[in-house]
Backbone as JSON, one array per atom type, in Angstrom:
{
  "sequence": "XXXXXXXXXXXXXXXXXXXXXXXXXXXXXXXXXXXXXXXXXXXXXXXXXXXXXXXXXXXXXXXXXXXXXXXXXXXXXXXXXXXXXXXXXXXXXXXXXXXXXXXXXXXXXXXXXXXXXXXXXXXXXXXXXXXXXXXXXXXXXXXXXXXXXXXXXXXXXXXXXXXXXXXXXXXXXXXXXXXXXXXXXXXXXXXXXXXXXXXXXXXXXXXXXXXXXXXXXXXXXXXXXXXXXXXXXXXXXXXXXXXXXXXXXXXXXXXXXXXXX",
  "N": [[0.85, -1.19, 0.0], [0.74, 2.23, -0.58], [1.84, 5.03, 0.8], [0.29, 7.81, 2.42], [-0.47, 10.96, 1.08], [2.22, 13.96, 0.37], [0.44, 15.34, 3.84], [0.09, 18.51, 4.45], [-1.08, 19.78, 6.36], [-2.24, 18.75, 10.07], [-4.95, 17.41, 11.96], [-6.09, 16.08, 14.77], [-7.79, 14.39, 17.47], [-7.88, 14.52, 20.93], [-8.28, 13.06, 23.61], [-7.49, 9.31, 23.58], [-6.81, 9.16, 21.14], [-4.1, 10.44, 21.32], [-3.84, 10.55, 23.68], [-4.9, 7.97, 26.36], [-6.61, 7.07, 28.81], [-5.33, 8.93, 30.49], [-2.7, 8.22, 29.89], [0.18, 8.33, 27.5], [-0.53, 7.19, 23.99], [1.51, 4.82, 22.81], [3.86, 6.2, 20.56], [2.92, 8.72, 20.05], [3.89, 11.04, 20.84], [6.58, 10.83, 19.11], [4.85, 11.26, 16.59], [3.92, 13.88, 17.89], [6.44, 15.62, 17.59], [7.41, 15.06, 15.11], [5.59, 15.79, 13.35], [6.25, 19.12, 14.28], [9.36, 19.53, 13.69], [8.75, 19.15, 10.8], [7.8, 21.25, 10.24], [5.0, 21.07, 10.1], [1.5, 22.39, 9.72], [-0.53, 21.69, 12.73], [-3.51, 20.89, 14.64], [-4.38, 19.9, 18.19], [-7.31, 18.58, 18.81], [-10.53, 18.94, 21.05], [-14.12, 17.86, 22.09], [-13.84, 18.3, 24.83], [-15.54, 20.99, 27.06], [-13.76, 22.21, 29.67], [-11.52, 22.48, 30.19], [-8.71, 25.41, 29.8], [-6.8, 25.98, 27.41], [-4.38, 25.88, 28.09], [-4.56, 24.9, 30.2], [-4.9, 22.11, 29.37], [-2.58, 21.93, 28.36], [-0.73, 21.82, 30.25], [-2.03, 19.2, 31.38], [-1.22, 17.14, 29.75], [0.86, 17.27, 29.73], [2.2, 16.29, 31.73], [1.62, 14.1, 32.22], [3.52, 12.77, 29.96], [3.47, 13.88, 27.44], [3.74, 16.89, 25.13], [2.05, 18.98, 24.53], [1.6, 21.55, 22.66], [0.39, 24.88, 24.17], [-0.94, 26.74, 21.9], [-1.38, 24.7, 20.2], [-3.72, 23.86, 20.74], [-7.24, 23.44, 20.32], [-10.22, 23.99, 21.38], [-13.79, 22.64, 22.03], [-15.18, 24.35, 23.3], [-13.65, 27.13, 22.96], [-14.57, 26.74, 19.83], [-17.1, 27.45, 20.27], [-17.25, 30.1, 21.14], [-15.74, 31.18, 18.96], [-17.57, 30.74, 16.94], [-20.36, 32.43, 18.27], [-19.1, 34.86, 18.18], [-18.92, 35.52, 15.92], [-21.38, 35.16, 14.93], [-22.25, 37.74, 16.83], [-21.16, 39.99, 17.69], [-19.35, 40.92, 20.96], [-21.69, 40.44, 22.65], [-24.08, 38.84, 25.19], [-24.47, 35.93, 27.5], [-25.37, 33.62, 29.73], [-23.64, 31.23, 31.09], [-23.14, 27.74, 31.72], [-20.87, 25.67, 32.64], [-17.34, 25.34, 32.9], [-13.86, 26.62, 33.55], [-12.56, 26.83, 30.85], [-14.6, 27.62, 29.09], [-16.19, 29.53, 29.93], [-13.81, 31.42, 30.31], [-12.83, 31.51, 27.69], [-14.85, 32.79, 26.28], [-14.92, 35.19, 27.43], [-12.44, 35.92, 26.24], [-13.36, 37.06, 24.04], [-14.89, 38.92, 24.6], [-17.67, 39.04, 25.73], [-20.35, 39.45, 27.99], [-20.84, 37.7, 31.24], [-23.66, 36.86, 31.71], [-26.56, 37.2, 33.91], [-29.0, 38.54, 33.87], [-31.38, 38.83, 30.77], [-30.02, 37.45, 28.72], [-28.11, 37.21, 25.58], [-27.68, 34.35, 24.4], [-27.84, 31.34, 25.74], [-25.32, 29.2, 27.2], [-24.63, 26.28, 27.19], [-22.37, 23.99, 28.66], [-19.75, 21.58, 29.44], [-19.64, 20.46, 32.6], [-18.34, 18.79, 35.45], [-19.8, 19.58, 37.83], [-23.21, 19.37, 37.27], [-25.51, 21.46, 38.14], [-29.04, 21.58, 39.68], [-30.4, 24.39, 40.33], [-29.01, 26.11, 38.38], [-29.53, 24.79, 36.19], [-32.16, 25.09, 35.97], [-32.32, 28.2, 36.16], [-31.15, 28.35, 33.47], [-33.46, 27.16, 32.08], [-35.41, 28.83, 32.21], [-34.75, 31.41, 31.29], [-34.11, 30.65, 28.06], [-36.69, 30.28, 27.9], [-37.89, 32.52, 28.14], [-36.74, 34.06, 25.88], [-33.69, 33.98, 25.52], [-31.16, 32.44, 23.23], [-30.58, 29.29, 22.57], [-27.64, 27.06, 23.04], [-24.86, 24.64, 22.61], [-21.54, 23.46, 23.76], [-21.2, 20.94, 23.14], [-22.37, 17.56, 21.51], [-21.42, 15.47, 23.27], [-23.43, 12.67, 25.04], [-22.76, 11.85, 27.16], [-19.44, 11.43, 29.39], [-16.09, 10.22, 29.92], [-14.7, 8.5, 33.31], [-12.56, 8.01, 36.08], [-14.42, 6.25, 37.95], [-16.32, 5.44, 35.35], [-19.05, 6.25, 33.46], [-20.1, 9.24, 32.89], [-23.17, 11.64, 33.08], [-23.18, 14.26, 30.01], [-22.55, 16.96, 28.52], [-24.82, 16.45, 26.16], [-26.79, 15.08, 27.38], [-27.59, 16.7, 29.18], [-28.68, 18.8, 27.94], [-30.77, 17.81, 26.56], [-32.33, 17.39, 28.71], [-32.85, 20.24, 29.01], [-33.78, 20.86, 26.45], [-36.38, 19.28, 26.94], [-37.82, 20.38, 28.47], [-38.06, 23.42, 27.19], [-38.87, 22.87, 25.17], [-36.7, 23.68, 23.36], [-34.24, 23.49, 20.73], [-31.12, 23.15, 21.17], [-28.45, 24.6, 19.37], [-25.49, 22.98, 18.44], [-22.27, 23.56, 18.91], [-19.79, 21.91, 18.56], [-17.64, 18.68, 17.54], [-19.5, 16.69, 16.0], [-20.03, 18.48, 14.34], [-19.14, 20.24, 11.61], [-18.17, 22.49, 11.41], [-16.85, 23.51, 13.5], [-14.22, 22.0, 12.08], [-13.8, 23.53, 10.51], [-13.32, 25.71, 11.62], [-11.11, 25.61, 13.23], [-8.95, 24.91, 10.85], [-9.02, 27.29, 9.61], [-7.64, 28.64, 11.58], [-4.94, 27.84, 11.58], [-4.44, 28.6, 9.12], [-5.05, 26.68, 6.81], [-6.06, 24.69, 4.13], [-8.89, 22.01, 2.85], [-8.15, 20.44, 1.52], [-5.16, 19.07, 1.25], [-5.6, 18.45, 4.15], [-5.7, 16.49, 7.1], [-7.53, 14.17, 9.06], [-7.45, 13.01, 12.14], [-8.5, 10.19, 14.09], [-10.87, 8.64, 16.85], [-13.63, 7.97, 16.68], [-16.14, 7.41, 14.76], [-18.28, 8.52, 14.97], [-18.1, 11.15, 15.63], [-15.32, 12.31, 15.21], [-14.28, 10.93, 12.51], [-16.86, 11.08, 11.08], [-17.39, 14.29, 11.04], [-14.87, 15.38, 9.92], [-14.97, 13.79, 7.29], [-17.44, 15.79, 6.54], [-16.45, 18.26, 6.33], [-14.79, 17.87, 4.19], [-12.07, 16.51, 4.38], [-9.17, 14.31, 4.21], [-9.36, 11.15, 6.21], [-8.92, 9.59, 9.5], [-9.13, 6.56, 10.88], [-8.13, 5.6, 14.08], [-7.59, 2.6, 16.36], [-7.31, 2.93, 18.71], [-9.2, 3.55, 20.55], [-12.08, 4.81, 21.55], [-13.61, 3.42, 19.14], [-12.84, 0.24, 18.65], [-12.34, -1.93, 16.97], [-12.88, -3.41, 13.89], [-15.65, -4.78, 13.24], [-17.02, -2.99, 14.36], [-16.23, -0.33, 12.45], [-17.9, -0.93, 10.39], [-20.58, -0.98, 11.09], [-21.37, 1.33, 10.59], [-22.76, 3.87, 7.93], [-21.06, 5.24, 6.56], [-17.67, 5.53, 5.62], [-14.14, 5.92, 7.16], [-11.15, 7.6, 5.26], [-9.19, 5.47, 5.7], [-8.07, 3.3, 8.14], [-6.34, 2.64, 11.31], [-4.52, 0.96, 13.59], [-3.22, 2.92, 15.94], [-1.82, 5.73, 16.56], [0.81, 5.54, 15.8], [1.39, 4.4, 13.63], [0.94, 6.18, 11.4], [3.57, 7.89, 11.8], [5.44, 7.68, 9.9], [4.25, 8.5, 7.51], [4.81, 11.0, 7.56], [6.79, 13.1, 5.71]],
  "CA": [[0.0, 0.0, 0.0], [1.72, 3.26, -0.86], [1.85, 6.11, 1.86], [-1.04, 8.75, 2.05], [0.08, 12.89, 1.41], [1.93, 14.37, 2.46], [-0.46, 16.24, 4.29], [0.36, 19.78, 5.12], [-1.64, 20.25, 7.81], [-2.74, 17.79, 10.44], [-5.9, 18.17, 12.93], [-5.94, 15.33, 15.49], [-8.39, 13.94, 17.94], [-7.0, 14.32, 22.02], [-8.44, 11.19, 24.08], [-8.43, 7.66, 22.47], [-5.96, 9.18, 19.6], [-2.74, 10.67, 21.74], [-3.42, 9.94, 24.97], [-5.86, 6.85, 26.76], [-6.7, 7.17, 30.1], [-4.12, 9.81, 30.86], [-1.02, 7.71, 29.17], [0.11, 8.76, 25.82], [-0.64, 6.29, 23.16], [2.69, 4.81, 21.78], [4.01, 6.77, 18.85], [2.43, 10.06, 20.12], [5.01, 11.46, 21.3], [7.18, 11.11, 18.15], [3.98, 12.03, 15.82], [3.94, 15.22, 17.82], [7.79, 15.95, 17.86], [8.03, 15.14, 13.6], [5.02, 17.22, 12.55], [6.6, 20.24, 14.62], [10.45, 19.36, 12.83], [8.41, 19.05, 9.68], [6.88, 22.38, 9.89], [3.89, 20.93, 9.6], [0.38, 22.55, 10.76], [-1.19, 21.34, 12.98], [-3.98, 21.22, 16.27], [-4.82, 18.64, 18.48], [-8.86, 19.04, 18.72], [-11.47, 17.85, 22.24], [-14.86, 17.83, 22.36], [-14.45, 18.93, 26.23], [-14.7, 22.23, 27.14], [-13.97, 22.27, 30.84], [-10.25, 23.39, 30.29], [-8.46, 26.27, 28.73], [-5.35, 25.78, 26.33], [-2.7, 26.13, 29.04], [-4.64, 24.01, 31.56], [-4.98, 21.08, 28.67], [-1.25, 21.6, 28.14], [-0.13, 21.25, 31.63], [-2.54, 18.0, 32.62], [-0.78, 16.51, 28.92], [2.47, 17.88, 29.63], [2.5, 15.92, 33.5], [1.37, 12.76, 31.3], [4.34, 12.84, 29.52], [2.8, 14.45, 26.17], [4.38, 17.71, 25.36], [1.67, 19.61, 23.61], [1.71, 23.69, 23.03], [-1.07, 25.32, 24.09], [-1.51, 27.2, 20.91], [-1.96, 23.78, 19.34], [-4.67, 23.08, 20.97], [-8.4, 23.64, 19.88], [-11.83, 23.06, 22.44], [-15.28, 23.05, 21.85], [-15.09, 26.28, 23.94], [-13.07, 27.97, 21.35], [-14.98, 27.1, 18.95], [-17.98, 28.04, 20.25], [-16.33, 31.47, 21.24], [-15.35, 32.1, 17.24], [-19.63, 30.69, 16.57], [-20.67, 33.38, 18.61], [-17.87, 36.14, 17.99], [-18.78, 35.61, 14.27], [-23.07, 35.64, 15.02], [-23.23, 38.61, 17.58], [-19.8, 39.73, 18.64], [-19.72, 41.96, 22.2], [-22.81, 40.16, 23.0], [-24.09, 38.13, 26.84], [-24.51, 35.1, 27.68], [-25.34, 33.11, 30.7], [-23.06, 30.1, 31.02], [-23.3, 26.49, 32.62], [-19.54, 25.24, 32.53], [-16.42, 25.63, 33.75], [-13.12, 27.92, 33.0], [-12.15, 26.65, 29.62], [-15.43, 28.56, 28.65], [-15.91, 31.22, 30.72], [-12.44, 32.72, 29.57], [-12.53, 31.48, 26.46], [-16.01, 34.04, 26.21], [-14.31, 36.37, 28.1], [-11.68, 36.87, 25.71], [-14.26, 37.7, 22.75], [-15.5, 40.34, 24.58], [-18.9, 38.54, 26.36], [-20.65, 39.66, 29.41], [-21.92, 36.78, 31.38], [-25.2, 37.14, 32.9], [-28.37, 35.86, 34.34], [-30.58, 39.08, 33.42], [-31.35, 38.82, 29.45], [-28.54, 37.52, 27.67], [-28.24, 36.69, 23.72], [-27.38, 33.01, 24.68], [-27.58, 30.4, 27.33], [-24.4, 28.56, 27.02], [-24.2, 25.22, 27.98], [-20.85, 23.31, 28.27], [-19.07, 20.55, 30.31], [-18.77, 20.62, 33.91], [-18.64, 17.82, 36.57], [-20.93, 19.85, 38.97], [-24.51, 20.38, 37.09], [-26.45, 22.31, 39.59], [-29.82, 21.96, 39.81], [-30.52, 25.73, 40.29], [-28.46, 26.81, 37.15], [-30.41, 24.33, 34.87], [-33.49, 25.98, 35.91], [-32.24, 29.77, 35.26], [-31.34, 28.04, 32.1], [-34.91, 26.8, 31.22], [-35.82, 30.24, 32.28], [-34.02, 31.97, 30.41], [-34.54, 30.41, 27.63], [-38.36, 30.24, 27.95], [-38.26, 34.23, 27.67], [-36.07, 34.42, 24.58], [-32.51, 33.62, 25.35], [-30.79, 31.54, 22.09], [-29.85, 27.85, 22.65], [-26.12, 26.78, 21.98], [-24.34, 24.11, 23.3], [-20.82, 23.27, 23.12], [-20.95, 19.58, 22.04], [-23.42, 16.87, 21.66], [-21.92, 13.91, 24.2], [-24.58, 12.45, 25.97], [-21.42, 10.92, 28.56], [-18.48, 11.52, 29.25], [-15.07, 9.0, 31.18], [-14.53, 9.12, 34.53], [-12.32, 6.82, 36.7], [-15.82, 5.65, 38.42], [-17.33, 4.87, 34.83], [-19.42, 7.2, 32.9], [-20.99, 10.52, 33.65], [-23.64, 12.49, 32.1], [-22.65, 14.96, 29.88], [-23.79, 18.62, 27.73], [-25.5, 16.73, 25.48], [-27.73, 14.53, 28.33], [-28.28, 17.94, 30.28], [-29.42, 19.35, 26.86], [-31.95, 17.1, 25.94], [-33.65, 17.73, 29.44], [-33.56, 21.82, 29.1], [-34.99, 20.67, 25.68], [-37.88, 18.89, 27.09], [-38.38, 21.39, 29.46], [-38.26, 23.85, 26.7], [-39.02, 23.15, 23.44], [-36.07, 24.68, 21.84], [-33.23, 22.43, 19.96], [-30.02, 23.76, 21.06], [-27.53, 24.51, 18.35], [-24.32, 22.41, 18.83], [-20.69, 23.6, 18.14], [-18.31, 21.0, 18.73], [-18.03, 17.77, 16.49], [-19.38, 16.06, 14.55], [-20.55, 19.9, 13.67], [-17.87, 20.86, 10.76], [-17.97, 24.2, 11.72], [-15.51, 23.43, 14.44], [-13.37, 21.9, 11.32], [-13.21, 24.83, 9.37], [-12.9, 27.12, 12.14], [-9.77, 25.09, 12.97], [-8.39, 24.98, 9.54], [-8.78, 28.71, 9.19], [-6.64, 28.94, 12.68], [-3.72, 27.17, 11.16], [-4.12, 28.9, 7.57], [-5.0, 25.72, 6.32], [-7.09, 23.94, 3.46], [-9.47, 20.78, 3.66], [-7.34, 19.31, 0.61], [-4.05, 19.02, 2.18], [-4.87, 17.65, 5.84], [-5.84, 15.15, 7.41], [-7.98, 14.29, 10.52], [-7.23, 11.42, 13.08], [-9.96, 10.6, 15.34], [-10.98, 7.39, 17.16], [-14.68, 7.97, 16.41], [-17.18, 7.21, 13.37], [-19.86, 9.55, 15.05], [-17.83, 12.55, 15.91], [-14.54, 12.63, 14.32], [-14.93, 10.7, 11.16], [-17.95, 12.08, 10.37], [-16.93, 15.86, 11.24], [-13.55, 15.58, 9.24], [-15.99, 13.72, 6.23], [-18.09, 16.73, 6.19], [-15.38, 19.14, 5.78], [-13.62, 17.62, 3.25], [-11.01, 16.13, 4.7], [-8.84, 12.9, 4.66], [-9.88, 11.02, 7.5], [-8.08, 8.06, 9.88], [-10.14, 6.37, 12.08], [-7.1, 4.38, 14.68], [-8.12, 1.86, 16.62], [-6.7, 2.83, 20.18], [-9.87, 4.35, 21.38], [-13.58, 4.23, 21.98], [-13.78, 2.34, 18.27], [-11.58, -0.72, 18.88], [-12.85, -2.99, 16.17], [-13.89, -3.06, 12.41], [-16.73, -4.55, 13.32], [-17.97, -1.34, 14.69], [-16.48, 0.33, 11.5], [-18.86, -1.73, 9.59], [-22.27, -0.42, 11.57], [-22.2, 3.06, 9.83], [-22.64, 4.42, 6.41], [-20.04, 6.24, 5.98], [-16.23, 4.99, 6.12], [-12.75, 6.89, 6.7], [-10.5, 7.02, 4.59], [-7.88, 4.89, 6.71], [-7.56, 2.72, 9.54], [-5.07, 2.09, 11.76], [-4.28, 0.41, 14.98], [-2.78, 3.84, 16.49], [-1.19, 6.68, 15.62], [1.96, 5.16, 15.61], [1.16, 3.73, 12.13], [1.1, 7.22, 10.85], [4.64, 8.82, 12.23], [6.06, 7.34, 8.39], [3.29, 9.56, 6.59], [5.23, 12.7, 7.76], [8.81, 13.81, 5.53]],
  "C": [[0.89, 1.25, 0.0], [0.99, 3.93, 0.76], [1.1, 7.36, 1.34], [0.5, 9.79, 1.87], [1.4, 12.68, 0.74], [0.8, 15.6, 2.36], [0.03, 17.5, 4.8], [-0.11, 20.47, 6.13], [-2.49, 19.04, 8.67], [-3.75, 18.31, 11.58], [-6.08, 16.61, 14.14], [-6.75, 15.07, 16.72], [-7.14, 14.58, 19.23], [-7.51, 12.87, 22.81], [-8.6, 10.09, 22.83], [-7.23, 7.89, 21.32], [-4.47, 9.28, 20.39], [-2.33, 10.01, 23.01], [-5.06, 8.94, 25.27], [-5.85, 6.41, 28.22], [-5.97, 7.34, 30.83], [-2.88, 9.49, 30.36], [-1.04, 7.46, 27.83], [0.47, 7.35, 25.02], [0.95, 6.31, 22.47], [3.1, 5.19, 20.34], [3.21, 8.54, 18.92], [3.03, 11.18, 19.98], [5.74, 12.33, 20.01], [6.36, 11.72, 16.7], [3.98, 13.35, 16.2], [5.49, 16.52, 17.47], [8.2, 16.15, 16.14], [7.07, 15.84, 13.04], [5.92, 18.62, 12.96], [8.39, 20.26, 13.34], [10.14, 19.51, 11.56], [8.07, 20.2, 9.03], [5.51, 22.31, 9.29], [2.61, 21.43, 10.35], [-0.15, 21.53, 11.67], [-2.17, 21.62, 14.72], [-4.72, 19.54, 16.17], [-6.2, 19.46, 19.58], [-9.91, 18.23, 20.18], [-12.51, 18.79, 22.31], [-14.93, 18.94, 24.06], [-14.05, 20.17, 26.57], [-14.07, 22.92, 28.21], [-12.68, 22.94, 31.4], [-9.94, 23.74, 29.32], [-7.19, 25.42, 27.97], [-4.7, 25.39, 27.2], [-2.97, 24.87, 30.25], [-4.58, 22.29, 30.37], [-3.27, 20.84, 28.52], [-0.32, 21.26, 29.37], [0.02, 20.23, 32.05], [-1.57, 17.31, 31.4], [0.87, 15.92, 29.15], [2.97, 16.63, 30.76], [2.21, 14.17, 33.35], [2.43, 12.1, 30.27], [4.44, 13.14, 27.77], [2.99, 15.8, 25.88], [3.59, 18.77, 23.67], [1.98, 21.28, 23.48], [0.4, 23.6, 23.06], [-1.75, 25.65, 23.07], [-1.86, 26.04, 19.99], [-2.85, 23.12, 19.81], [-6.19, 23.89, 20.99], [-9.49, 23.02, 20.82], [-12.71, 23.39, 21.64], [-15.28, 24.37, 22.26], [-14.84, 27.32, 23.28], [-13.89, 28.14, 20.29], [-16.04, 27.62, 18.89], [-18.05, 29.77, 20.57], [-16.59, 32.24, 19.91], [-16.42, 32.02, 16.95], [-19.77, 32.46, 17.36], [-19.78, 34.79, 18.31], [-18.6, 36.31, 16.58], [-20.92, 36.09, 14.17], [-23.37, 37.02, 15.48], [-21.77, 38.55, 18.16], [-20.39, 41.13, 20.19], [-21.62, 41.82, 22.52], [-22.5, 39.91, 24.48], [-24.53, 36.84, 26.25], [-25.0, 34.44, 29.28], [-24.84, 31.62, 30.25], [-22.88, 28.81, 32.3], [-22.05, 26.12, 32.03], [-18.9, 25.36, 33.3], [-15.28, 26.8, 32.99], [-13.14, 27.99, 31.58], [-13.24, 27.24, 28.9], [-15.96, 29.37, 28.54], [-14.53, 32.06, 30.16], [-12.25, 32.38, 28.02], [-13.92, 32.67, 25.61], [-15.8, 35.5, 26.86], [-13.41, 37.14, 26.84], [-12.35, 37.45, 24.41], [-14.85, 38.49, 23.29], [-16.92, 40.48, 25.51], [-18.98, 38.7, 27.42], [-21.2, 38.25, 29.87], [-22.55, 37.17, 32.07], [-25.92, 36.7, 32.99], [-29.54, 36.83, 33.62], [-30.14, 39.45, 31.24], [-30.32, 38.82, 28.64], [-28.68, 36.75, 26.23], [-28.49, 35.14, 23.78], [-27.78, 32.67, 25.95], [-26.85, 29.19, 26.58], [-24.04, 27.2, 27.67], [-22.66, 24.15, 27.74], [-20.4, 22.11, 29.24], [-18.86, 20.96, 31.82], [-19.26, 18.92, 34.88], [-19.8, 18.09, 37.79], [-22.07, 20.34, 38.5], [-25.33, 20.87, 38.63], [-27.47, 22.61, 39.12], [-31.09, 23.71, 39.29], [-30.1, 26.41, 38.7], [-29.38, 26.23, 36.17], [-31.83, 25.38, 35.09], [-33.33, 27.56, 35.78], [-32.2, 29.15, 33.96], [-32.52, 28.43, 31.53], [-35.82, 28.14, 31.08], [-36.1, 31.69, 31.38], [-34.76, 32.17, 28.54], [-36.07, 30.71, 26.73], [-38.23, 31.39, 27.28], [-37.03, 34.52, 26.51], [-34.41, 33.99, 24.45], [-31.96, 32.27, 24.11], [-30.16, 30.77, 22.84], [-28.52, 27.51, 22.48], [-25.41, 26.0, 23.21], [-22.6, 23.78, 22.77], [-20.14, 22.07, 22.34], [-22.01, 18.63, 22.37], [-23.29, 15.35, 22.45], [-22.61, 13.87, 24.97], [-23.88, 11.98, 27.5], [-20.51, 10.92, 28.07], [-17.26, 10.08, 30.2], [-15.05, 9.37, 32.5], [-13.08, 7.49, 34.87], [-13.72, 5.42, 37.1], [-16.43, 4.92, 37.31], [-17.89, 6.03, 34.29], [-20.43, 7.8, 33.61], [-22.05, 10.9, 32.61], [-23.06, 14.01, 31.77], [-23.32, 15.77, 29.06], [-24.57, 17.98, 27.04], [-26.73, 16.01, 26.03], [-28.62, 15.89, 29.16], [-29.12, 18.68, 29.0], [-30.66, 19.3, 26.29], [-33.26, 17.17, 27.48], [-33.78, 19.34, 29.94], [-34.68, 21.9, 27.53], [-36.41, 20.47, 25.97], [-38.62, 19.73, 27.97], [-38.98, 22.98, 28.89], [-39.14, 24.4, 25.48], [-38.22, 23.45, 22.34], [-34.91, 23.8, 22.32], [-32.32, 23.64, 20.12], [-29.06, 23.42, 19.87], [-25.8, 24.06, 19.13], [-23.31, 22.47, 17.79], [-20.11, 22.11, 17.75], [-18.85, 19.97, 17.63], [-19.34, 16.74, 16.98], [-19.98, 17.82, 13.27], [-19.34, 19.94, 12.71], [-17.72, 21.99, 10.45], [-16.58, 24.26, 12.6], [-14.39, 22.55, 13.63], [-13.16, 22.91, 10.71], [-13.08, 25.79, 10.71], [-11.41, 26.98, 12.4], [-8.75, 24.91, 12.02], [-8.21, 26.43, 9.48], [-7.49, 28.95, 10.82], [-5.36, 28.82, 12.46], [-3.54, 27.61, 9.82], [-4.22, 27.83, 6.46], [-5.99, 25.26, 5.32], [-7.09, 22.55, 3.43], [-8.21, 19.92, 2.63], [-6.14, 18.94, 0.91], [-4.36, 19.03, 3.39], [-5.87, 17.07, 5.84], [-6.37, 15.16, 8.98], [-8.26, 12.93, 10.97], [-8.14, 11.61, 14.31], [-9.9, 8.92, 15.84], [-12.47, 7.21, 17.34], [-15.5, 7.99, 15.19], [-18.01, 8.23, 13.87], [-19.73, 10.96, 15.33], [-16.31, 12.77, 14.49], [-14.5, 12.16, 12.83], [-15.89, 12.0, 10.53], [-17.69, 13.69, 10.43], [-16.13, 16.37, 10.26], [-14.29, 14.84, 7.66], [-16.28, 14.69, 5.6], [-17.25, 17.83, 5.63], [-14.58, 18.85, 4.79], [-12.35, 17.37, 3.47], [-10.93, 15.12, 4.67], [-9.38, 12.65, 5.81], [-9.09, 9.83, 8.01], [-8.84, 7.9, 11.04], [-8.51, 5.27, 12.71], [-8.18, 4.15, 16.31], [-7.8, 1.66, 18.84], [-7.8, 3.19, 21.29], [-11.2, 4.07, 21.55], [-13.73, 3.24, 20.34], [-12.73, 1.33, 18.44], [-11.55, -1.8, 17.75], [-13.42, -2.54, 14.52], [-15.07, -3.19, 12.34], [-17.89, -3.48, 14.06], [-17.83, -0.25, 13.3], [-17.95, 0.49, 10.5], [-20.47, -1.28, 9.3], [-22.86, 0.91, 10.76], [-22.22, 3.14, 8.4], [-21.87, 4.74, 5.77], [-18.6, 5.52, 6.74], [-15.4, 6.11, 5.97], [-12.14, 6.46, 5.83], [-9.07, 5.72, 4.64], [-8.27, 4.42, 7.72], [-6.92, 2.13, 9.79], [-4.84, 1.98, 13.12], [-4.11, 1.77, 16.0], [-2.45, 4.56, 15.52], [0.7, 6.46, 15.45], [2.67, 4.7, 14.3], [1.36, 5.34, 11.08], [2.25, 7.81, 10.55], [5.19, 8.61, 10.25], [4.87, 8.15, 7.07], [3.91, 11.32, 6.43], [6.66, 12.89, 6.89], [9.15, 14.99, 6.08]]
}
């Protein structure tokens, strides 16, 4: 089989692709060390929005994964540049944690409880009661929907949690109104990422360890795609279940590092 690219810009999954329950997938390492030597774009992309850049690069860094902050892309972010780009120096009232709060901060966004453009929902470990119901509140009297990604659960040590897109579906029912969701499988949060890096879909390439988010996300955009096998998909026979295939699969990303000159 010949060798894909090269790709000039790479966009990259973070759990399941680099690292797997805090310890970096073999070959990570040196994938991140020969794109940078290569001068090759790239960001490594998560669904969660619960930390900023610097705090994602720290917990990575202490894992023995030695990302830059600036190469790293949240849901948060992207829902940041969504809104910056809809209604910039707007409000908000937000259910999350930092990685979204300052990432709305730095576009300019008031947060508040009385009448804000949005009600922002995002990742946190502590839903509170109370906040969902300003939510629904909110809401009710006009506030716009927007979430920053659609998992229904997230990992834990313990086992799985509920997550934005479980809390979503019961301000929905409480509502009526279908929040609009950034993060993937949206391919809004591919092109906003591509434009970050100066990049086009035809030259790069997106490594994921999901058919329902990354696949499909990096699909939509027009991008190569590599589904590896280190992460929540472990099997072909899960490839198999969907419609739509990547263009690639591969055990890890270790299989890749020989794609880069």
């Amino acid at each position: 089989m010949t060798t894909p690219g090269p790709f000039d810009n790479w966009l990259s999954d973070m759990d399941g692709v680099l690292v797997h329950e805090g310890v970096p997938v073999p070959g990570a390492n040196t994938l991140i060390e020969k794109l940078q030597s290569a001068g090759r774009g790239f960001l490594v992309l998560t669904n969660n929005s619960i930390y900023t850049p610097n705090d994602l690069h720290a917990r990575l860094k202490k894992s023995g994964l030695d990302v830059p902050a600036g190469n790293i892309y949240t849901s948060a972010m992207a829902t940041a540049d969504f809104l910056h780009s809809q209604r910039p120096k707007g409000s908000a009232y937000v259910i999350g944690e930092s990685g979204l709060t300052t990432a709305l901060h730095e576009i300019g966004y008031v947060l508040t409880d009385f009448r804000p453009d949005y009600v922002v929902l995002g990742e946190t470990r502590r839903y509170d009661f109370g906040a969902l119901t300003t939510a629904v509140r909110l809401i009710k009297a006009g506030s716009r929907f927007i979430c920053t990604n659609p998992d229904t659960t997230g990992p834990s040590l313990e086992g799985i949690l509920p997550a934005c897109g479980a809390m979503a579906a019961m301000i929905t029912a409480a509502t009526g109104a279908e929040p609009y969701f950034v993060g993937k499988p949206n391919p809004l949060m591919m092109r906003n990422a591509l434009r970050r890096i100066g990049a086009h879909s035809e030259s790069t390439v997106m490594i994921g360890d999901r058919m329902d988010t990354d696949v499909l996300s990096g699909l939509e955009a027009g991008l190569e795609t590599v589904l590896v096998l280190s992460g929540v998909t472990d099997s072909m026979e899960e490839v198999e279940r969907y419609p739509f295939r990547p263009n690639h699969v591969k055990d890890s990303v270790a299989d890749l590092i020989d794609w880069i000159e």
